[in-house]
N, CA, C and O atoms as a GROMACS GRO file, in nm:
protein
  584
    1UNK      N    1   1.459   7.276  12.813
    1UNK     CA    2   1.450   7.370  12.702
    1UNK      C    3   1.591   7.415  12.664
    1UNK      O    4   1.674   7.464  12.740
    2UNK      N    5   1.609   7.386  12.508
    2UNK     CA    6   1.743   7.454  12.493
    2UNK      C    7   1.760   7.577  12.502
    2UNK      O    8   1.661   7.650  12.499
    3UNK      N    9   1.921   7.646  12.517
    3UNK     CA   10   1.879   7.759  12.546
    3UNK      C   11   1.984   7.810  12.386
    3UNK      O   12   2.074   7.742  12.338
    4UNK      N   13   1.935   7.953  12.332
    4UNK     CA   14   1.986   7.942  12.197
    4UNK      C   15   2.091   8.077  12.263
    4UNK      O   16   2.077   8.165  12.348
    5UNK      N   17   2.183   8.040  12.181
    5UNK     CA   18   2.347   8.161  12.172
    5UNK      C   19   2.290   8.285  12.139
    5UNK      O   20   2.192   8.263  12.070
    6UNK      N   21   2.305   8.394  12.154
    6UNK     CA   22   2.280   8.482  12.097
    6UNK      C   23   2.427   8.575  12.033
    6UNK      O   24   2.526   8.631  12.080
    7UNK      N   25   2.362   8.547  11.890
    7UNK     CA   26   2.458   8.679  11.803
    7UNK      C   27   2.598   8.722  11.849
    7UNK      O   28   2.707   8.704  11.795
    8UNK      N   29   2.568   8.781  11.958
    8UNK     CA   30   2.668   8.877  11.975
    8UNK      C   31   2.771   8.778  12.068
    8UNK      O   32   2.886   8.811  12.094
    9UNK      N   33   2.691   8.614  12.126
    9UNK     CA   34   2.789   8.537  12.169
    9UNK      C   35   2.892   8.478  12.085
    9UNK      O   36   3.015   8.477  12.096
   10UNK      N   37   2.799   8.421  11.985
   10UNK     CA   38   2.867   8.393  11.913
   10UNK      C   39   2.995   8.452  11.821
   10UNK      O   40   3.088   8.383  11.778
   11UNK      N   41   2.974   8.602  11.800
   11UNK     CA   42   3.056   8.681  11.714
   11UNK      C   43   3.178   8.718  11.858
   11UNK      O   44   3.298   8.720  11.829
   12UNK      N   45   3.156   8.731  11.935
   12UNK     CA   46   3.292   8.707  12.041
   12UNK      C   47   3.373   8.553  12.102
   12UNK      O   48   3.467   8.543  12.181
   13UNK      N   49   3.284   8.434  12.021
   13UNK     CA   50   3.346   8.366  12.066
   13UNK      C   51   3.469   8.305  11.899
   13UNK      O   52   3.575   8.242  11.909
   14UNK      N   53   3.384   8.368  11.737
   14UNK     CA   54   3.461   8.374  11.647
   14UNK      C   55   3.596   8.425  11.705
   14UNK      O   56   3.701   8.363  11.720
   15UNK      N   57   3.566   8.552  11.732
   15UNK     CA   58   3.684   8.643  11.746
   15UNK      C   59   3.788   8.600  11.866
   15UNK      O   60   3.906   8.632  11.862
   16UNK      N   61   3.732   8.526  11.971
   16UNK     CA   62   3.821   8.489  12.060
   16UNK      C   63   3.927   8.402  12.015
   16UNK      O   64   4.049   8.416  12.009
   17UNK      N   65   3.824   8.280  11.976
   17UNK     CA   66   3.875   8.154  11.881
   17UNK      C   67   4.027   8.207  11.789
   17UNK      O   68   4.143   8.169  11.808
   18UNK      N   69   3.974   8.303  11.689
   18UNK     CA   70   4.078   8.357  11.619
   18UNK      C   71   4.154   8.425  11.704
   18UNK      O   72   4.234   8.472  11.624
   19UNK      N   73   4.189   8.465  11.809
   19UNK     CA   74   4.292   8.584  11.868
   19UNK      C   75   4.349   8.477  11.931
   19UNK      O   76   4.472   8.473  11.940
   20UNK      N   77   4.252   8.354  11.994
   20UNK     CA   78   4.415   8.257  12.056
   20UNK      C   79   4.485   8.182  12.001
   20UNK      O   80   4.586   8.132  12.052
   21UNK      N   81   4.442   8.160  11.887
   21UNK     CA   82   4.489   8.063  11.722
   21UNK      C   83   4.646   8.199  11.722
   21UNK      O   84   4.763   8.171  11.749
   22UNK      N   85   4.580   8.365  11.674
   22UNK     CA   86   4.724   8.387  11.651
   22UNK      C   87   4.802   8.410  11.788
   22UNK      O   88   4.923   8.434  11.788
   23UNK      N   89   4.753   8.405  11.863
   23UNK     CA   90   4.840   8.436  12.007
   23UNK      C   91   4.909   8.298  12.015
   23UNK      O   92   5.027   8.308  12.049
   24UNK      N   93   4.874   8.192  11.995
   24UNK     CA   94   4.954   8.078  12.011
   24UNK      C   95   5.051   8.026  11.842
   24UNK      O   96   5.161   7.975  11.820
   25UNK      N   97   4.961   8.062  11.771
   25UNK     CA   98   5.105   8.046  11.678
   25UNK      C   99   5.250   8.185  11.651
   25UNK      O  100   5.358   8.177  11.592
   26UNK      N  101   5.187   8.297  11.725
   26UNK     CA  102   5.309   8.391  11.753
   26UNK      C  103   5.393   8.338  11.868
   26UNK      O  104   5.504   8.390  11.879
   27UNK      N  105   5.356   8.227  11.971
   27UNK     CA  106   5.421   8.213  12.042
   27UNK      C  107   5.498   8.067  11.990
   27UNK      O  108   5.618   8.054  12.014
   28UNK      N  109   5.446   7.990  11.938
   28UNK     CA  110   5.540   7.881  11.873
   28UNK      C  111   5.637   7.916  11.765
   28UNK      O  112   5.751   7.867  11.768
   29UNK      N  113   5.600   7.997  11.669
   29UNK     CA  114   5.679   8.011  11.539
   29UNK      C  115   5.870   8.058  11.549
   29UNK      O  116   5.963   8.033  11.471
   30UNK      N  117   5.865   8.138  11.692
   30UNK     CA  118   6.000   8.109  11.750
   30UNK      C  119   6.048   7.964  11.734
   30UNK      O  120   6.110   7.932  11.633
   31UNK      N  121   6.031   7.911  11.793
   31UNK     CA  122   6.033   7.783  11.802
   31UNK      C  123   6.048   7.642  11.703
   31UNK      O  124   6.087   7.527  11.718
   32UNK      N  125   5.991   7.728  11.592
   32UNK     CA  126   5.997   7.618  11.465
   32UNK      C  127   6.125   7.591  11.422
   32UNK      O  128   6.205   7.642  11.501
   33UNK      N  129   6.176   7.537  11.337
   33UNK     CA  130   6.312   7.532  11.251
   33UNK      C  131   6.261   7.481  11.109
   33UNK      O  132   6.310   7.509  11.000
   34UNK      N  133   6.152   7.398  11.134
   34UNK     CA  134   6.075   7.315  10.954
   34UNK      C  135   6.059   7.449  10.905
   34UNK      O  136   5.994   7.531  10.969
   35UNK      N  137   6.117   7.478  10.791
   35UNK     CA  138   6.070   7.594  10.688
   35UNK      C  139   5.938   7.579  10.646
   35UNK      O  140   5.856   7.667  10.620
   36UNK      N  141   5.922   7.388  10.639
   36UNK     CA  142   5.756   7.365  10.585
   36UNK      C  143   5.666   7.369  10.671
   36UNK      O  144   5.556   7.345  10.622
   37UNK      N  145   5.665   7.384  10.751
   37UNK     CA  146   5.586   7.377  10.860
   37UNK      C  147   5.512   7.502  10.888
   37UNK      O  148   5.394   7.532  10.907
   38UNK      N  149   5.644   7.575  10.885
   38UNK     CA  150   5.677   7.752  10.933
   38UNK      C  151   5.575   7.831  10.829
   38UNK      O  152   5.474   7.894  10.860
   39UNK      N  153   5.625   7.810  10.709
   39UNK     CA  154   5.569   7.888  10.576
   39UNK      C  155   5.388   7.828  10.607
   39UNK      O  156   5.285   7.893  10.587
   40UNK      N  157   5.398   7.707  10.652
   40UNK     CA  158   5.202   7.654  10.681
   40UNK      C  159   5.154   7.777  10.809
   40UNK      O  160   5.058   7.852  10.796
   41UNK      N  161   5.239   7.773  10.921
   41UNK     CA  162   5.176   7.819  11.030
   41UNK      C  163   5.168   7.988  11.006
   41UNK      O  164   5.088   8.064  11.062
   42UNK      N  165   5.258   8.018  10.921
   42UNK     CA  166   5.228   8.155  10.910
   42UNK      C  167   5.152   8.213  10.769
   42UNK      O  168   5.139   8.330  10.733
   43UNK      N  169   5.108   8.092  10.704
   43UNK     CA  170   4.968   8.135  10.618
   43UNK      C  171   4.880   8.118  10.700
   43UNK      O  172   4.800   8.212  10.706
   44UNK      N  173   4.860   8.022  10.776
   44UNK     CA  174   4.727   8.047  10.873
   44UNK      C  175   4.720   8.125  10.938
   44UNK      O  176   4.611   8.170  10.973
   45UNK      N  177   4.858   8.181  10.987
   45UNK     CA  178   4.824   8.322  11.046
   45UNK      C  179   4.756   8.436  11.006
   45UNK      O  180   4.680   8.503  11.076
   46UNK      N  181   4.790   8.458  10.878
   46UNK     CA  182   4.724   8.574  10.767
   46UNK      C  183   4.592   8.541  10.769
   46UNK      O  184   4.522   8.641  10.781
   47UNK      N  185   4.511   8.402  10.759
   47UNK     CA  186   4.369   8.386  10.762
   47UNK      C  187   4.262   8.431  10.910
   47UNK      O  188   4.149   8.478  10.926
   48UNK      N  189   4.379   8.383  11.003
   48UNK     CA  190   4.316   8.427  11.134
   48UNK      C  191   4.321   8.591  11.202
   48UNK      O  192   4.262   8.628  11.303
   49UNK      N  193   4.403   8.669  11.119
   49UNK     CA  194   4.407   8.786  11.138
   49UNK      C  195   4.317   8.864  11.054
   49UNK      O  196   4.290   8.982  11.077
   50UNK      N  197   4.256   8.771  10.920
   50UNK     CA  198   4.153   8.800  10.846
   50UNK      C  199   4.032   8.759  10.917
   50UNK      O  200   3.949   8.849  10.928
   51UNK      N  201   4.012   8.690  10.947
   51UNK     CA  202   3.885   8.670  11.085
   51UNK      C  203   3.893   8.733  11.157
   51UNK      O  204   3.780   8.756  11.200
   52UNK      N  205   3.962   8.784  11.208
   52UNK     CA  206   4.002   8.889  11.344
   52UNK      C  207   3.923   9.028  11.288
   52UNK      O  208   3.847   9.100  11.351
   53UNK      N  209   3.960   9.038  11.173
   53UNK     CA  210   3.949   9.149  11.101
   53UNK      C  211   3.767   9.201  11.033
   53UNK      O  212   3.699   9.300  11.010
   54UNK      N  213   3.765   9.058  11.027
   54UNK     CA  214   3.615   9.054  10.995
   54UNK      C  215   3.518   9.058  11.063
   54UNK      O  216   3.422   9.128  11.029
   55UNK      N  217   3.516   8.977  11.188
   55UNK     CA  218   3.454   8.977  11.307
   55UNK      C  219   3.479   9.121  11.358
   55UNK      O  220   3.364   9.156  11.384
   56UNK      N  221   3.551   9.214  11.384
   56UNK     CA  222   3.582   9.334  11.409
   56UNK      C  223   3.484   9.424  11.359
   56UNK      O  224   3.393   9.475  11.423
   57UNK      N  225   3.506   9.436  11.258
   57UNK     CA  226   3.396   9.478  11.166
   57UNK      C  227   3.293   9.464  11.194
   57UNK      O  228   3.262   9.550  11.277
   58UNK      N  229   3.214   9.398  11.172
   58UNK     CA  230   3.128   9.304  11.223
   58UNK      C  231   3.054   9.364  11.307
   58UNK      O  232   2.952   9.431  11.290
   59UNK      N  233   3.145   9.317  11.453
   59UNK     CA  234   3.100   9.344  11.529
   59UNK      C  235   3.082   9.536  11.571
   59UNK      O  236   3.014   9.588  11.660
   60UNK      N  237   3.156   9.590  11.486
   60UNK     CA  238   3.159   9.755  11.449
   60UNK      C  239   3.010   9.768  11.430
   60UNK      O  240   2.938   9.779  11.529
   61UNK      N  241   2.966   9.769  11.324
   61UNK     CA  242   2.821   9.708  11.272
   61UNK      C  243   2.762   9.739  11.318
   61UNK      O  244   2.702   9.847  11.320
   62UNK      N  245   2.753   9.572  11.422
   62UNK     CA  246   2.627   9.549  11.517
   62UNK      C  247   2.630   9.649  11.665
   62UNK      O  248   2.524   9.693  11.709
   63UNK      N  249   2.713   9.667  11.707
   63UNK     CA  250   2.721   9.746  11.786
   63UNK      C  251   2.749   9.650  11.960
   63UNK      O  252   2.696   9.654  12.072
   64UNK      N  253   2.852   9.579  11.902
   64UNK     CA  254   2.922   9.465  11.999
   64UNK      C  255   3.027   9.474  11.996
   64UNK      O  256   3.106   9.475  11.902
   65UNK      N  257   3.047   9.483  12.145
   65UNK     CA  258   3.200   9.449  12.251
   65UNK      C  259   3.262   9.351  12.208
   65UNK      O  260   3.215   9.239  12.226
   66UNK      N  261   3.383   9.368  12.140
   66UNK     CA  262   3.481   9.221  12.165
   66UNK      C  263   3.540   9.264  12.233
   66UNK      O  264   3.541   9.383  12.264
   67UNK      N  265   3.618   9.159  12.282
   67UNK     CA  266   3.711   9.156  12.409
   67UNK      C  267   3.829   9.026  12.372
   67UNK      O  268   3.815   8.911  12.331
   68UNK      N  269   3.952   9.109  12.411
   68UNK     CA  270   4.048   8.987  12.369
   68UNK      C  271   4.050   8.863  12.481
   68UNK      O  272   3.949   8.859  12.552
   69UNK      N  273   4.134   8.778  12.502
   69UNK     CA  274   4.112   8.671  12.542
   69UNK      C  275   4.244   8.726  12.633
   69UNK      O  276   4.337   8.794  12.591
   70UNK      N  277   4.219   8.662  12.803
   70UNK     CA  278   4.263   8.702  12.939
   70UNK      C  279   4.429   8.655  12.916
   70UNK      O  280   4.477   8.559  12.857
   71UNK      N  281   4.501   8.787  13.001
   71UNK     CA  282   4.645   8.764  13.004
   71UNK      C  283   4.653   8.628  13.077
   71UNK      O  284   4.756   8.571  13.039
   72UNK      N  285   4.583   8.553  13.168
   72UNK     CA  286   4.611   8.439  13.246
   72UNK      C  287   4.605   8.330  13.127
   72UNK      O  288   4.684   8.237  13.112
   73UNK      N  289   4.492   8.362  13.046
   73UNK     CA  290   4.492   8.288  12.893
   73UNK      C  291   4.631   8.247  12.822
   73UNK      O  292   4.700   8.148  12.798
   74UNK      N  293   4.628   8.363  12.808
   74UNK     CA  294   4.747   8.383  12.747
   74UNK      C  295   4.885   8.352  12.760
   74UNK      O  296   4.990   8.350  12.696
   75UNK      N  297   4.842   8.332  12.864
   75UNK     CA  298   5.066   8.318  13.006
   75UNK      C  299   5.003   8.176  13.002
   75UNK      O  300   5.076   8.108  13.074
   76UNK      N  301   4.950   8.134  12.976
   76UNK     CA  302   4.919   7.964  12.984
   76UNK      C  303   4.950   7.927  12.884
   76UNK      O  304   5.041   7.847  12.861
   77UNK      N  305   4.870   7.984  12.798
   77UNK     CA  306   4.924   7.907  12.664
   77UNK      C  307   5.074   7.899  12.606
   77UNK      O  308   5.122   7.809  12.537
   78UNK      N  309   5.132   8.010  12.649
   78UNK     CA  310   5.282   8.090  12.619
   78UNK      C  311   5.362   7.932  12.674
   78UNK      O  312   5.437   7.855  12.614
   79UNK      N  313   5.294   7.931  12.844
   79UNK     CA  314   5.430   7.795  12.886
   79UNK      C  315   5.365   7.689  12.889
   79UNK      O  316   5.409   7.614  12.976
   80UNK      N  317   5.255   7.637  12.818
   80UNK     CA  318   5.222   7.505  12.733
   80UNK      C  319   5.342   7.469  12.627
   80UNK      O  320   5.435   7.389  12.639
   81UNK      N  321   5.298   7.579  12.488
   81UNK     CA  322   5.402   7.620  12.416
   81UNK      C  323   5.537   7.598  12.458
   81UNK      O  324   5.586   7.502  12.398
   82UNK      N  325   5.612   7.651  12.537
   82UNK     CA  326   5.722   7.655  12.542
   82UNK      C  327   5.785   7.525  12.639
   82UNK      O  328   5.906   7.506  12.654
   83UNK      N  329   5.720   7.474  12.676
   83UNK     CA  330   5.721   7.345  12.793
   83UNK      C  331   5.710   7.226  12.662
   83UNK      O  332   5.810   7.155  12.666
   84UNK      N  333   5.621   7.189  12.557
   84UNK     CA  334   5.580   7.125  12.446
   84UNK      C  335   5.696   7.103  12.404
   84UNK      O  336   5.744   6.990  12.409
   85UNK      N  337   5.769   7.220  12.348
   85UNK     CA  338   5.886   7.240  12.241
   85UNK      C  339   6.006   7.274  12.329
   85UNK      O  340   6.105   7.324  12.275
   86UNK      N  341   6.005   7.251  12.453
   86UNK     CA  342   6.151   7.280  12.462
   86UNK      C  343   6.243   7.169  12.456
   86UNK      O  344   6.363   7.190  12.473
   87UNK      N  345   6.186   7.019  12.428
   87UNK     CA  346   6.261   6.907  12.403
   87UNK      C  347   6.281   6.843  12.279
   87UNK      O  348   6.378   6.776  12.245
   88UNK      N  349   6.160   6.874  12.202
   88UNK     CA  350   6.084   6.867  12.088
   88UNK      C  351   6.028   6.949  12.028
   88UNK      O  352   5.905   6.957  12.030
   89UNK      N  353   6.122   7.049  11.945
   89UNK     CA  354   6.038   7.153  11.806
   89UNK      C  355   6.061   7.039  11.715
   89UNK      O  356   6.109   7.108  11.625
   90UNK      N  357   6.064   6.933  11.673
   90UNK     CA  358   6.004   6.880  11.524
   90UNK      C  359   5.907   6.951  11.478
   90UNK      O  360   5.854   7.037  11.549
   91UNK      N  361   5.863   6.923  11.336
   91UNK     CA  362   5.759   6.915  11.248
   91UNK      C  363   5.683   6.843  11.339
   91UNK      O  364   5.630   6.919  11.421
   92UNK      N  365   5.660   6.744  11.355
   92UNK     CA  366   5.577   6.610  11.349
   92UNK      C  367   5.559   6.646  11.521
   92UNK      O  368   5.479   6.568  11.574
   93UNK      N  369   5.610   6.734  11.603
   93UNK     CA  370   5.597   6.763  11.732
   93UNK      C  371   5.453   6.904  11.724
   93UNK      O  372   5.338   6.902  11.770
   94UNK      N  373   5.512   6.991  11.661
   94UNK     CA  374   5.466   7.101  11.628
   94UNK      C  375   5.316   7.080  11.571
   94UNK      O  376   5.218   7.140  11.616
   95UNK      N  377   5.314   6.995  11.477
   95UNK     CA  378   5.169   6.977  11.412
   95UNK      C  379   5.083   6.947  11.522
   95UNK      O  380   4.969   6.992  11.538
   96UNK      N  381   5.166   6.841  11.621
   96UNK     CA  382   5.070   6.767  11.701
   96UNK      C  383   4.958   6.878  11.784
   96UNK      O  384   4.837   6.891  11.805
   97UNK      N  385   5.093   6.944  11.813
   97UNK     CA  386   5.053   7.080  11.919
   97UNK      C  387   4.961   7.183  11.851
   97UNK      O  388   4.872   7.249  11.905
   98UNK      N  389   5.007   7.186  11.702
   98UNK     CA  390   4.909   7.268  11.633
   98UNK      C  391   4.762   7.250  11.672
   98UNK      O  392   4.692   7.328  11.735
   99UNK      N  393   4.728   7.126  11.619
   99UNK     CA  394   4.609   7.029  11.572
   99UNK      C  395   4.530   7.028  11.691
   99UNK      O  396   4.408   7.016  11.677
  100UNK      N  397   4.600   7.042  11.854
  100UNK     CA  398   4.530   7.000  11.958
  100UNK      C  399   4.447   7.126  11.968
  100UNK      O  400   4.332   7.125  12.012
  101UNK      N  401   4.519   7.250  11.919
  101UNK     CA  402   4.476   7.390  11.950
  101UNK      C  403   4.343   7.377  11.818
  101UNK      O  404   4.222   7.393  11.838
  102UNK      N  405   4.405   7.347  11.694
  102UNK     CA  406   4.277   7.360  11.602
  102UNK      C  407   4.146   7.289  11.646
  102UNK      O  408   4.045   7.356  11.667
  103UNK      N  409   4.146   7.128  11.664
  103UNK     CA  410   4.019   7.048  11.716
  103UNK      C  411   3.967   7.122  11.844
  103UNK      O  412   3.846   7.141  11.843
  104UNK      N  413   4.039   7.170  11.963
  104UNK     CA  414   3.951   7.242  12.048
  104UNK      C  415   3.903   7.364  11.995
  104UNK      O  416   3.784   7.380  12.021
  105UNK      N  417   3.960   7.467  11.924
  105UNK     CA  418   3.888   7.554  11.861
  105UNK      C  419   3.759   7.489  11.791
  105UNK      O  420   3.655   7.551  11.814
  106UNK      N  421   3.749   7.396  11.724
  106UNK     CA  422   3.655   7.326  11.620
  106UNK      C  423   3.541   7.312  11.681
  106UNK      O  424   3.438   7.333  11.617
  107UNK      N  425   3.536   7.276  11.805
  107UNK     CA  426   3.473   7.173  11.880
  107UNK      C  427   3.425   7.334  11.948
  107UNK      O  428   3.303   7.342  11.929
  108UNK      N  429   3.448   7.394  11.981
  108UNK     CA  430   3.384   7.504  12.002
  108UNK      C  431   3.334   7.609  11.961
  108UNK      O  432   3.271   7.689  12.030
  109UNK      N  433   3.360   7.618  11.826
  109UNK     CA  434   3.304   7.680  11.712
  109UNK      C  435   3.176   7.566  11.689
  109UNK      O  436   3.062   7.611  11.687
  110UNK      N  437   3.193   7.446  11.675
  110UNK     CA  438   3.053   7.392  11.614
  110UNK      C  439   2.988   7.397  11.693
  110UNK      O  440   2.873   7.391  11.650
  111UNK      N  441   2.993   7.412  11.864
  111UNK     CA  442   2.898   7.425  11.980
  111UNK      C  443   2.818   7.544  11.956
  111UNK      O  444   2.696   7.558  11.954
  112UNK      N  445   2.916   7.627  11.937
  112UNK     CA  446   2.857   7.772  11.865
  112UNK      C  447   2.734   7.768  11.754
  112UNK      O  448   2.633   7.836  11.768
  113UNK      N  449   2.752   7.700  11.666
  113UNK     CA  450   2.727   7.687  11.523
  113UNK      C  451   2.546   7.628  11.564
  113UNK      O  452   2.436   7.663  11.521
  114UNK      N  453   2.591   7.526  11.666
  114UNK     CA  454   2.471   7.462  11.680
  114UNK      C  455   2.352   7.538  11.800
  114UNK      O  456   2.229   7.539  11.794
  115UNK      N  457   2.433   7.591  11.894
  115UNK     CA  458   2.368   7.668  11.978
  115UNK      C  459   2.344   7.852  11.956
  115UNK      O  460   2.285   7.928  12.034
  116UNK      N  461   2.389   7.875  11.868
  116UNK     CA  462   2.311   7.992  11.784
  116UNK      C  463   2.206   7.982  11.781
  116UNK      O  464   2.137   8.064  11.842
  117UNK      N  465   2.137   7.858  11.695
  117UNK     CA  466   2.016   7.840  11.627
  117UNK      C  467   1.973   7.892  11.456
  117UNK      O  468   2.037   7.982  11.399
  118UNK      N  469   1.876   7.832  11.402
  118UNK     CA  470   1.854   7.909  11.302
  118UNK      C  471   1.791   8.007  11.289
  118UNK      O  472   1.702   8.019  11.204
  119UNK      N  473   1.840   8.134  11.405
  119UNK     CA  474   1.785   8.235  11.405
  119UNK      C  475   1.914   8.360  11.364
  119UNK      O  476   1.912   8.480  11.337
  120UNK      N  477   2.029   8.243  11.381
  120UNK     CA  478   2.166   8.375  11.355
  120UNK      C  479   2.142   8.442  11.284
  120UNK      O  480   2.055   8.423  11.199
  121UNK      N  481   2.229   8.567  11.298
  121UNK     CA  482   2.219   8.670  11.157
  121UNK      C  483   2.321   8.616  11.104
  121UNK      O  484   2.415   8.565  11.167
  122UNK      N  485   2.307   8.624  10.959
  122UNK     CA  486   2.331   8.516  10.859
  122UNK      C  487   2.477   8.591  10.818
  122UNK      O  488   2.557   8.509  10.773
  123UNK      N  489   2.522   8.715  10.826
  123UNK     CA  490   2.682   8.702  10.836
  123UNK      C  491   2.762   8.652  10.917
  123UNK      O  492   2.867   8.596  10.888
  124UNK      N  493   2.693   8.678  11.086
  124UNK     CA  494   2.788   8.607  11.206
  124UNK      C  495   2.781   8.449  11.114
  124UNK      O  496   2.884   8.401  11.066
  125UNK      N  497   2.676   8.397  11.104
  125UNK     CA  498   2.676   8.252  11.080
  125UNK      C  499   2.782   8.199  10.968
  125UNK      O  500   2.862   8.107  10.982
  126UNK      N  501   2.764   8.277  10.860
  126UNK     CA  502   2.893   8.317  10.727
  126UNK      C  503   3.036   8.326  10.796
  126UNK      O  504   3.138   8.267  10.760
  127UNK      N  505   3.024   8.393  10.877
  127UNK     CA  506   3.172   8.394  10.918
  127UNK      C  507   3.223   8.256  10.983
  127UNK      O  508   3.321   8.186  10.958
  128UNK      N  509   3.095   8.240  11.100
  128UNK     CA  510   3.183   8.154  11.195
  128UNK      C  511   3.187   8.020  11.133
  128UNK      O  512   3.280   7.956  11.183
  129UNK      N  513   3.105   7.935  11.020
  129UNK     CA  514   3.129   7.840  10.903
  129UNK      C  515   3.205   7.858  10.847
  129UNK      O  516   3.264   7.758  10.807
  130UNK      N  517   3.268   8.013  10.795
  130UNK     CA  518   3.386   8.006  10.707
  130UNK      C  519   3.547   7.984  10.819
  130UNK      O  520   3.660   7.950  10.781
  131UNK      N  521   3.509   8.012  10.939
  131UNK     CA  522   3.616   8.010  11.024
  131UNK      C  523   3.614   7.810  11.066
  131UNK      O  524   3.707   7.736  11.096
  132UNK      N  525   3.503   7.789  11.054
  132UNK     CA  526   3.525   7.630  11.058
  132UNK      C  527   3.527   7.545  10.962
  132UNK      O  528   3.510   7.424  10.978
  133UNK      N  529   3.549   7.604  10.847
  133UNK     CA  530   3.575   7.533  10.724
  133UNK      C  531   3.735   7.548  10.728
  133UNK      O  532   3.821   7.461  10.743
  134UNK      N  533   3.748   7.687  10.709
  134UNK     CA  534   3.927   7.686  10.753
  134UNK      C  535   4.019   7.629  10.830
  134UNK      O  536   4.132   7.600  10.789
  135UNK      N  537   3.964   7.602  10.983
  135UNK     CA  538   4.002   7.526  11.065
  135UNK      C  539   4.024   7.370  11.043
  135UNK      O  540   4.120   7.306  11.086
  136UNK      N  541   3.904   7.314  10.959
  136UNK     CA  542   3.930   7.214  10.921
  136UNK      C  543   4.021   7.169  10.810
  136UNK      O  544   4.078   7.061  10.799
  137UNK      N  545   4.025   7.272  10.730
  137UNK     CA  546   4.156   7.241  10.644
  137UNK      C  547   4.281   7.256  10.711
  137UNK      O  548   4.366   7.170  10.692
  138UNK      N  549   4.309   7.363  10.796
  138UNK     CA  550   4.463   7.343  10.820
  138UNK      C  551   4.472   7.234  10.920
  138UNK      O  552   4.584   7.188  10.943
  139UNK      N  553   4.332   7.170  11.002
  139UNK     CA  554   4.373   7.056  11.049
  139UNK      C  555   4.443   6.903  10.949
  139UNK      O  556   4.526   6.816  10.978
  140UNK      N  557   4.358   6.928  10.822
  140UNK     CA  558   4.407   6.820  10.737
  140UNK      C  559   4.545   6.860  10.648
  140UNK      O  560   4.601   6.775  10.579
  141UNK      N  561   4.596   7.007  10.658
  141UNK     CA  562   4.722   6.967  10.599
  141UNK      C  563   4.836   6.932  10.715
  141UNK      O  564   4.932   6.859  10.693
  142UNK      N  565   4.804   7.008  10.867
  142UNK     CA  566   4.886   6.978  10.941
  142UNK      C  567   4.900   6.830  11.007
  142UNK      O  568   4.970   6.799  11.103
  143UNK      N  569   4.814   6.746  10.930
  143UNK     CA  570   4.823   6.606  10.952
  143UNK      C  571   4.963   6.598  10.843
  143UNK      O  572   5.061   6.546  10.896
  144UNK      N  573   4.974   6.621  10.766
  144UNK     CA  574   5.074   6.573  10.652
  144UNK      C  575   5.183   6.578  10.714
  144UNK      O  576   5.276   6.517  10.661
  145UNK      N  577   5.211   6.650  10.845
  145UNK     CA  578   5.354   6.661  10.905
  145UNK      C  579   5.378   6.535  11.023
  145UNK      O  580   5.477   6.521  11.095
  146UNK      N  581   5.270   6.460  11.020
  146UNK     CA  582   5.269   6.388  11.138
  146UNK      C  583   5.329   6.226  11.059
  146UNK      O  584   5.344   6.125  11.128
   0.00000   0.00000   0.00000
């Protein structure tokens, strides 16, 4: 028997999704030197702090706990990041690293998407489609750097 996500999983795993998207592009954007690249990673930033923002809400609402994503999370990702780029900040380095972070976000947002069920409440579901529609676009422009 499958077992279905409930709501309030899903609306913390939006919000997680989005808090390590900007926790890891605040920790690369040091790191950049491509102006084109830079000016990409920090419009996506503005979108994921708009998800952050929404899901917040949101979850204000419903009357659900978010919770940010663990300092051990976090100190990992920091010296991924900085281990990645300390030989190689290219463009064409940077995207790569981008893209690995976007497809695992993706891939866990649609797990989401599918293990909700069609019972979600239909804003979490609004959001977390609009957070994987987004994802998939900056995966296809950050191909252009590769």
């Amino acid at each position: 028997m499958e077992e279905i996500k409930k709501d309030s999983e899903v609306l913390a795993e939006i919000y997680r999704n989005a808090q390590l998207a900007l926790t890891s592009i605040s920790d690369i954007l040091p790191e950049v030197e491509d102006e084109n690249i830079k000016q990409e990673i920090m419009r996506e930033h503005e979108e994921y702090e708009r998800i952050c923002c929404e899901a917040a809400s949101l979850a204000h609402k419903l009357n659900v706990e978010l919770k940010d994503p663990s300092p051990v999370k976090k100190a990992m990702m920091w010296s991924a990041i900085k281990m990645g780029t300390a030989n190689d900040n290219s463009a064409q380095n940077v995207a790569q690293m981008m893209i690995r972070g976007t497809v695992t976000g993706l891939t866990s947002l649609k797990t989401s998407l599918t293990d909700g069920g069609k019972y979600m409440d239909e804003e979490i579901k609004k959001l977390l489609t609009d957070l994987i529609d987004m994802e998939e676009n900056f995966e296809q422009k950050l191909k252009t750097y590769l």
